[in-house]
Structure formats: C-alpha cells, structure tokens
C-alpha positions as CSV (number, residue, x, y, z in Angstrom):
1,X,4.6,-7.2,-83.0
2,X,5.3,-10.7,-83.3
3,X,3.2,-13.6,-81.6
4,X,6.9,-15.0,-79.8
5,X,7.7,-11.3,-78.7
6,X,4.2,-11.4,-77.2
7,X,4.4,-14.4,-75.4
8,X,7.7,-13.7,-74.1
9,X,6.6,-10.0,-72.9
10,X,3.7,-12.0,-71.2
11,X,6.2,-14.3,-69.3
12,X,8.4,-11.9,-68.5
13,X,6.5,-8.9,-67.1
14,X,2.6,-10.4,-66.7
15,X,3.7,-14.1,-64.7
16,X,6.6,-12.4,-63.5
17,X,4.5,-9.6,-61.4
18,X,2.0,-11.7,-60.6
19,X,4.2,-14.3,-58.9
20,X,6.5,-12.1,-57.7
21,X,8.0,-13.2,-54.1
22,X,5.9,-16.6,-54.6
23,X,7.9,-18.3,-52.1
24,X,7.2,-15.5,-49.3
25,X,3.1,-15.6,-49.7
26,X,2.3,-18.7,-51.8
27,X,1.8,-20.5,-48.4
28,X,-0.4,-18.1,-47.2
29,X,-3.1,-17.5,-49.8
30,X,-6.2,-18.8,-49.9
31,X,-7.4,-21.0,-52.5
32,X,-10.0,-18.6,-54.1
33,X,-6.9,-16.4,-54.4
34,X,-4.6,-19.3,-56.3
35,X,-8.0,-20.2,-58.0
36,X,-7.5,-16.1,-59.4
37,X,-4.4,-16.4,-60.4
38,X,-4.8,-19.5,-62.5
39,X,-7.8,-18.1,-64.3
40,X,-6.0,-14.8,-65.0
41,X,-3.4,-17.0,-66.6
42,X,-5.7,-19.6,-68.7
43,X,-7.5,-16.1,-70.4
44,X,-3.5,-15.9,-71.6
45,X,-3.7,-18.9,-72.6
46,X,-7.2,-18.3,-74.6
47,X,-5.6,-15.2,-76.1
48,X,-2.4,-16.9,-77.1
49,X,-0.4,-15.2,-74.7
50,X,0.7,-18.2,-72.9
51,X,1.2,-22.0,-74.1
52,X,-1.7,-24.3,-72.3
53,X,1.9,-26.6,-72.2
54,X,3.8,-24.2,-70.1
55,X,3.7,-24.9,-66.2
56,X,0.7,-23.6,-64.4
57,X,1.2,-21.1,-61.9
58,X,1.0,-23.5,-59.3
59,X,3.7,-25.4,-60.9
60,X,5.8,-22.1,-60.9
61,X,5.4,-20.6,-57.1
62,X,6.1,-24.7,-56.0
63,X,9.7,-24.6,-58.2
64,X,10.1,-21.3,-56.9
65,X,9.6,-22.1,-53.4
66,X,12.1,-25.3,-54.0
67,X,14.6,-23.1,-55.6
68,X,14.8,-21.5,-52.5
69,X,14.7,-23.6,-50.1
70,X,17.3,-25.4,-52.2
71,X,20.1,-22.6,-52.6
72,X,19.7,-22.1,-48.4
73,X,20.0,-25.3,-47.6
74,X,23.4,-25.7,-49.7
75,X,25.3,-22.5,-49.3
76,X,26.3,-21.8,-46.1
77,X,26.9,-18.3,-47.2
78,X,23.4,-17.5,-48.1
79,X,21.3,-14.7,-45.7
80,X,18.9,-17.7,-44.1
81,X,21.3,-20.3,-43.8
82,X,21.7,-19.4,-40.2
83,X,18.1,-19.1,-39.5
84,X,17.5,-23.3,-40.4
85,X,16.9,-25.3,-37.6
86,X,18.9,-29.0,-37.3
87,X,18.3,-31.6,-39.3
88,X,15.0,-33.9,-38.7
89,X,14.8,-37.5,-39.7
90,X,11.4,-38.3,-38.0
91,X,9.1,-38.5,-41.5
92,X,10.0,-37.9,-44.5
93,X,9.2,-34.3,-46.3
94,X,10.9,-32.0,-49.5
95,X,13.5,-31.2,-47.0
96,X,14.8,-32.5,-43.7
97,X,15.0,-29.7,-41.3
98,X,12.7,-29.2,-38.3
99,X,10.5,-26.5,-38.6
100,X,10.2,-23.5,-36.3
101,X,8.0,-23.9,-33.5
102,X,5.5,-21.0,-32.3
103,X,6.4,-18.8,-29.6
104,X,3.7,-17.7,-27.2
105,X,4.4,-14.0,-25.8
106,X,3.6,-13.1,-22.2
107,X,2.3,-10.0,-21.5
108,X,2.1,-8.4,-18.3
C-alpha cells in the first residue's frame, strides 16, 4: 500500500477513534491522559503515519470543541440551541454566554 493511503487510513480511522466525541470529554481528562494521547500520536509521526506538521491532537479536540460551540451558537435550529444561557459581557472569553451554574440537590 502506498505511504499517502497510509497516512490517510491513519487520519481517518486511528485520530478519528481516538478523538472521537472530543468536545464531550476533552474538558474532563486529565493531563496524564492528553499527555497519552499525544505520545500515541508522535510514535505516528516516528513511523510516518502522521506529518510532525499536522495539528497536534490538542490542536484537533480545541477546533473540535469550537466547531461546536460555533454551529450552536448560530443556528437556532440546532438540538442545544435552547439549552444556552443569555448572553454575558462581563469578561471576555471564546464565547459570550453565561455558563451554567451548579445546582445543589436537597435530600430529605
């Protein structure tokens, strides 16, 4: 098989599982985990598998994550748009809604 067929298998099955739902967990893993991930992809790199040019998987779950957050915030038709709180203008952030606060539950 050819090196280009290779390298596109890699990006589409290998970065594509291990990323999968980036946007969902990114946030939550630790940074031994990210740490994982990114040396699972530089051994790519060593092999050929991957370009040491292409985006980092950091670089990937971030886009990801922006992606989303950017086709919510501008279709009103879209599953979450009615879960975004109003708008904030207090500091400045990647986007300008308010963020959810945590509910405390009561039990009896």
């Amino acid at each position: 098989m050819c090196v280009d067929a290779l390298k596109d298998i890699y990006r589409a099955v290998v970065l594509a599982k291990l990323l999968y739902a980036s946007p969902a967990w990114w946030g939550f893993a630790t940074t031994t985990d990210k740490q994982r991930i990114e040396a699972f992809v530089r051994r790519g790199v060593r092999l050929g598998l991957y370009g040491s040019s292409e985006p980092t998987p950091t670089q990937l779950a971030e886009d990801a994550d922006e992606r989303l957050v950017e086709s919510t915030k501008y279709s009103e038709h879209h599953v979450l748009q009615k879960l975004l709180p109003e708008h904030n203008s207090l500091r400045p952030r990647r986007h300008n809604f308010i963020l959810a606060t945590k509910l405390t539950i009561v039990t009896l």
